[in-house]
N, C-alpha and C positions, 0 to 999 in steps of 0.2 A: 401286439403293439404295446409299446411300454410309454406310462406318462411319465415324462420328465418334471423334477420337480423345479417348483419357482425359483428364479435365481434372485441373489440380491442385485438391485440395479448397479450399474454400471455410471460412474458420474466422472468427471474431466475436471482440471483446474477451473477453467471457463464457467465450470456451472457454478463452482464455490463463487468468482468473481461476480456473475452474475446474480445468486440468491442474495450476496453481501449486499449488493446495491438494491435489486426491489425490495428486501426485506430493513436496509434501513434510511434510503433514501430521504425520508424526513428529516434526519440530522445532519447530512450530509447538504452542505453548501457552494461547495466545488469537488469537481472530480478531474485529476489529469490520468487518461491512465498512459501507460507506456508501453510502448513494446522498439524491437531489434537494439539498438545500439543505445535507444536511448532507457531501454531496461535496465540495466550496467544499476541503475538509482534502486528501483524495486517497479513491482508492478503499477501501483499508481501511489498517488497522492493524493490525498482529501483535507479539505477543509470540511470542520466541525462547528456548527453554529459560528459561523460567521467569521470565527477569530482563531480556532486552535488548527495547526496542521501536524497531519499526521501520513506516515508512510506504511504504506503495507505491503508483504509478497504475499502473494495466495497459494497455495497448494493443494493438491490434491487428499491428502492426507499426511497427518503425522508422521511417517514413516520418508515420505520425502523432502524433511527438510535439510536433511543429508547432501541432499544434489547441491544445496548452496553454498558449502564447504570446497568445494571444486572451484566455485566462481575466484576464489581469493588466492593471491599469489601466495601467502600465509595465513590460513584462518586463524590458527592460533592467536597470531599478534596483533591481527585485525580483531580478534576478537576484544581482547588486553586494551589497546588504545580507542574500542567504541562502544562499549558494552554501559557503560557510566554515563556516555551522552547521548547514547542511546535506548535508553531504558524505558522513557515515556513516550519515544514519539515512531518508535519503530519496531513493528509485530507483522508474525505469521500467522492468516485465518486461513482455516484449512476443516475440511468436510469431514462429520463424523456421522456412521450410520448407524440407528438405531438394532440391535437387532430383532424387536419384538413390534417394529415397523418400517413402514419405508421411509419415513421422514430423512432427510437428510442436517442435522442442526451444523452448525458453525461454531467452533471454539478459535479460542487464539491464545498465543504465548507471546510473551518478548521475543524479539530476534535474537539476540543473545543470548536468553536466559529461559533454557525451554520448561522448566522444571516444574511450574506451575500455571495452568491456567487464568486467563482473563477471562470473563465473564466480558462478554458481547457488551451490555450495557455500561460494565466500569471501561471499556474501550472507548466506547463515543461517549459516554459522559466523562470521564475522568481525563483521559490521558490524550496527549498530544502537547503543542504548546503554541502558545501564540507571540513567543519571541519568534519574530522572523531568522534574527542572527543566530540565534541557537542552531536554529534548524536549517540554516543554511550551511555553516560550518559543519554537522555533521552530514546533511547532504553531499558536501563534496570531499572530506572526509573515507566517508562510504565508497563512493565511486571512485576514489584514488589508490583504494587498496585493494579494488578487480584488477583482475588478471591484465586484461585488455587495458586497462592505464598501465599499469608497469612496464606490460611489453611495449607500451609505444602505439597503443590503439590511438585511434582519432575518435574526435567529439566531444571529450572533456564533460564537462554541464554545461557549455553554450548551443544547447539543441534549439535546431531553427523549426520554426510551425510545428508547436506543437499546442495543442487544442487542448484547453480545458473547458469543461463544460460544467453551466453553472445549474441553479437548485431548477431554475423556471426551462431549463433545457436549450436556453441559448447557447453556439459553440464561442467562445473567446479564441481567439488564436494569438499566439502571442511566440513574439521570435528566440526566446530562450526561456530557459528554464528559470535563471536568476529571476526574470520577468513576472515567472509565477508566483515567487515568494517577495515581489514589488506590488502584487495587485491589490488595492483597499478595496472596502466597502460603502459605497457611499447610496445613503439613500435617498427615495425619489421621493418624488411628492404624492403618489399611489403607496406609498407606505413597502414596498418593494424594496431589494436592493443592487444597487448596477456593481458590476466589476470598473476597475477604473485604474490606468496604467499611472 
């Protein structure tokens, strides 16, 4: 009978998404995430203490950020025309294993600009922005140079119900994505803060 040795675990994008959020939920004051047609944007969206938004795609690991070079009818030029207004407000976290444990930690790069690491905390402390306009012109920006806008996809940024969910775990549902980067914060008299169209 022979022992087979430990293997190193096996993890999924899903869990990268998942450890991002219980591990930094405290900073995190809205979260849209996204999926099918309305992924085209990235995986989700998050608001940062209240005011900065930021986009993120998650991956499984370094090695797959490859696959998103497929998404674009030209990377290259996609790259050229969003890499400069995209520099602060849109990153890849992606699952790194230790090998001298099973911890799984989280790093991130630019989407752009994979060449050096962010450090987790200058991600939610530093970077994002809280011009909405900024960040909405590169939002749709981003999604005009998938594949699926070129050809003649449907859905554009006007995605219908889609749910973000705030810090207290309320769902907000809100009929387009524009809507999302319309919501303020206003506070209550519990010293809380409500989403507000």
């Amino acid at each position: 009978m022979s022992i087979s040795s430990p293997q190193a675990p096996h993890w999924f994008e899903k869990t990268v998404e998942y450890a991002f959020v219980m591990r930094h939920a405290p900073c995190l004051t809205c979260a849209v995430p996204l999926d099918g047609n309305h992924e085209r944007a990235a995986d989700a969206i998050f608001t940062l203490e209240n005011t900065r938004w930021l986009l993120i795609e998650f991956k499984r690991k370094a090695s797959d950020f490859s696959n998103e070079e497929d998404k674009f009818s030209c990377y290259d030029l996609a790259k050229e025309a969003l890499s400069t207004a995209g520099e602060h407000l849109h990153f890849f976290v992606y699952g790194v294993l230790h090998q001298d444990s099973s911890q799984l930690e989280l790093a991130a790069v630019r989407y752009w600009q994979q060449a050096d690491t962010v450090s987790m905390n200058a991600l939610l402390k530093t970077q994002g922005t809280d011009d909405l306009e900024i960040f909405w012109r590169y939002l749709k920006m981003l999604v005009n140079e998938k594949k699926s806008a070129r050809e003649g996809g449907t859905g554009g940024l006007e995605y219908s119900l889609v749910a973000a969910v705030t810090e207290d775990g309320r769902i907000q549902t809100i009929a387009s994505l524009a809507e999302v980067l319309s919501l303020t914060l206003i506070p209550s008299n519990d010293n809380t803060l409500e989403f507000r169209m």
